[in-house]
C-alpha positions in Angstrom: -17.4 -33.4 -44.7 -19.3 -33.0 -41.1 -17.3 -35.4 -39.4 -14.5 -33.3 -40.0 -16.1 -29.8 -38.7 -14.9 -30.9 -35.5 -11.2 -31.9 -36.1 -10.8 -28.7 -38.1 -12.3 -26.6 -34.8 -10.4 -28.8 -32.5 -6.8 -28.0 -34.9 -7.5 -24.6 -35.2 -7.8 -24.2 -31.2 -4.8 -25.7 -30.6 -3.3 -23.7 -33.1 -4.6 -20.7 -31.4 -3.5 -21.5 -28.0 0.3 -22.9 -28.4 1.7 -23.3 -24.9 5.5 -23.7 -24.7 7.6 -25.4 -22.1 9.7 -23.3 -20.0 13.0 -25.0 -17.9 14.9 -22.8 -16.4 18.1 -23.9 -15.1 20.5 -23.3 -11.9 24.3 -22.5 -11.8 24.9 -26.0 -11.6 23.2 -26.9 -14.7 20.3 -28.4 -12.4 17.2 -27.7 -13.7 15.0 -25.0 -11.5 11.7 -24.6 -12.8 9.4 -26.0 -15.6 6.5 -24.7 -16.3 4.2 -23.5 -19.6 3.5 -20.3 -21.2 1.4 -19.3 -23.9 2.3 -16.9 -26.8 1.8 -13.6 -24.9 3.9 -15.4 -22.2 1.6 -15.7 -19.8 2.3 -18.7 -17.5 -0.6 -21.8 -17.8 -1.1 -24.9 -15.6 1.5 -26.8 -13.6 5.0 -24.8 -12.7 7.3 -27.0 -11.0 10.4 -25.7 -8.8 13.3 -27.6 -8.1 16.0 -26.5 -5.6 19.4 -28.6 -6.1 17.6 -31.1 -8.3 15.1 -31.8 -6.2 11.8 -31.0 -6.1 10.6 -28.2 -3.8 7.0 -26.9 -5.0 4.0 -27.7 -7.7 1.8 -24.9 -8.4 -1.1 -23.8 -11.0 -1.5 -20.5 -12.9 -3.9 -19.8 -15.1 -3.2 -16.8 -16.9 -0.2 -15.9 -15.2 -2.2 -16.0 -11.4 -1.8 -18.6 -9.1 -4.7 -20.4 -9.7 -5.3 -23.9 -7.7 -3.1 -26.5 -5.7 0.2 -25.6 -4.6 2.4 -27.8 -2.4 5.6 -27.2 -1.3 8.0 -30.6 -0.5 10.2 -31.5 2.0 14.1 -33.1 0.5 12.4 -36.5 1.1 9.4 -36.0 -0.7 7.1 -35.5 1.8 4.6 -32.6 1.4 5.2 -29.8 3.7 2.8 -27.2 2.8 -0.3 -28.1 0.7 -2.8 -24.9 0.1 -5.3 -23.4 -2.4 -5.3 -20.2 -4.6 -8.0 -18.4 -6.3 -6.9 -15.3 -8.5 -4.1 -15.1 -6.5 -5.0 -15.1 -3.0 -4.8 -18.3 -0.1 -8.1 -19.4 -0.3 -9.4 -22.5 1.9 -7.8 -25.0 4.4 -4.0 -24.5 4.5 -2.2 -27.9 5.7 1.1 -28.1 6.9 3.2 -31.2 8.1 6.0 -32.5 9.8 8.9 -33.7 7.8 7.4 -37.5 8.4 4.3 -36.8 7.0 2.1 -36.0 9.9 -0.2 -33.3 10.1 1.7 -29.8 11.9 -1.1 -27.3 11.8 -4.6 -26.5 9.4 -5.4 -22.6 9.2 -8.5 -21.0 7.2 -8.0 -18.6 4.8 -10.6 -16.4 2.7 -9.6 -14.0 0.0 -5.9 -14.1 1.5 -6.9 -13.3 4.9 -6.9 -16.3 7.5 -9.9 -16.4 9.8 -11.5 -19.2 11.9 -9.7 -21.9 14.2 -6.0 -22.7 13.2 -5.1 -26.1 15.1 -1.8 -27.2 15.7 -1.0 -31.1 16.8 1.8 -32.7 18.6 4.2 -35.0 16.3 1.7 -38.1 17.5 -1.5 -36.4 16.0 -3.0 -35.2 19.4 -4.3 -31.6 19.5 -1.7 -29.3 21.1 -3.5 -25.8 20.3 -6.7 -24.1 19.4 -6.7 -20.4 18.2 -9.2 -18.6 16.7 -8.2 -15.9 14.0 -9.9 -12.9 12.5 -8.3 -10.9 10.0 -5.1 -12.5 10.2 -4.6 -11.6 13.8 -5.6 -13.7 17.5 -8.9 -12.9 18.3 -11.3 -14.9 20.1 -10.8 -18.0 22.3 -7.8 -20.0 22.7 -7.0 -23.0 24.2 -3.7 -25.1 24.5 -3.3 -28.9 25.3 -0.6 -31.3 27.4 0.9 -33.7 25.1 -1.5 -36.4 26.9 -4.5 -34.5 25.6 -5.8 -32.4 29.1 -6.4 -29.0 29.0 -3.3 -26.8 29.8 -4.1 -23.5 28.6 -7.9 -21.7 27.9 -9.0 -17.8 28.0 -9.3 -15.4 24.9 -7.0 -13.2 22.5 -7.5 -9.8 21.5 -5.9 -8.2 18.5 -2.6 -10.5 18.3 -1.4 -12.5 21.5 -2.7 -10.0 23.8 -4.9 -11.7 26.9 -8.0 -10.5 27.7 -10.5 -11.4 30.6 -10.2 -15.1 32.5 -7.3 -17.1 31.5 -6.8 -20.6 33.4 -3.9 -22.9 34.0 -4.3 -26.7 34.5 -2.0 -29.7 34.9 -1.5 -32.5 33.0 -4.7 -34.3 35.3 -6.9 -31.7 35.1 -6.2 -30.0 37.9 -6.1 -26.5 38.5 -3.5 -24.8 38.8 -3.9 -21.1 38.3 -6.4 -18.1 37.3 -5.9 -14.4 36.0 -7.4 -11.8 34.8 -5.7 -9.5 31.9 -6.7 -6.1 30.8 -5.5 -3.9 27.8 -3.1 -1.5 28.2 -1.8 0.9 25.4 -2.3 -2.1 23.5 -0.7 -4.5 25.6 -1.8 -7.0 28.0 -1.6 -6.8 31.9 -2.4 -10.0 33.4 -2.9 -10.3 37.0 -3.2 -13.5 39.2 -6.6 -13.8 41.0 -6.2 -17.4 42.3 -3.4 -20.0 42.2 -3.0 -23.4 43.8 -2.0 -23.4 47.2 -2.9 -20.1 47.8 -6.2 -20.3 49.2 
């Protein structure tokens, strides 16, 4: 009679905790979405979205909140957008790609809110930009790269795309090409050149 103490519990969990498959289906008789809910109809585990018969997105709810892994798919198969949720809100390193499966861009969210360096790359993997975020907005140094990996682009952002202080130009060698210096105003940058190649 022990042994079966723990089939019974196991039975009578299950029994408790019935989840039922959900697939939803389009116009064209194309299924759109399959996913599982459980008897108050709150939505559990995997939900997978299909546009035209092919997959689009996998995602994981627990308790009717995103909750976990969610990838969204390019027609090929490729993954085009792979991030985390927790209770709801982007949480972690966000990763999206080209449609060949090469890394596009990484961003850091918290809580919802994406702060820290998002870094884009050229289709060939080298580093094309540098931004740092706070608050879901450009604050903080930038800098932006040729496609053969020199410096084009460094100086800082201040709520949004607005410059602020030093910003510097350089060619695809190094060299260097220009310099200005941007102020606020009204919200808005005002960038001024202070030196520029062949201008000494």
């Amino acid at each position: 009679m022990k042994n079966l103490t723990p089939l019974l519990l196991l039975a009578l969990l299950v029994s408790c905790n019935p989840l039922e498959e959900i697939q939803l289906k389009d116009d064209h008789g194309n299924v759109s979405e399959i996913f599982s809910k459980d008897k108050e109809g709150k939505k559990q585990g995997l939900k997978t979205t299909f546009l035209e018969g092919v997959k689009y997105c996998e995602e994981f709810y627990q308790d009717d909140v995103l909750s976990g892994t969610r990838k969204i798919f390019y027609p090929n198969g490729n993954i085009e957008v792979e991030e985390r949720y927790v209770d709801g809100l982007l949480d972690g390193l966000v990763k999206s790609y080209y449609e060949d499966g090469k890394l596009l861009l990484t961003a850091e969210y918290s809580k919802g809110t994406m702060s820290g360096i998002v870094k884009s790359y050229y289709q060939d993997g080298q580093l094309k930009e540098e931004v740092t975020f706070v608050n879901n907005e450009e604050n903080g140094p930038f800098k932006e790269y040729h496609s053969n990996g020199q410096l084009s682009w460094e100086g800082t952002y201040i709520n949004g795309e607005n410059e602020i202080g030093l910003i510097v130009q350089y060619d695809d060698k190094g060299g260097l090409l220009k310099k200005m210096q941007c102020d606020t105003f009204m919200g808005f940058s005002k960038c001024k050149t202070i030196w520029e190649v062949g201008n000494d």
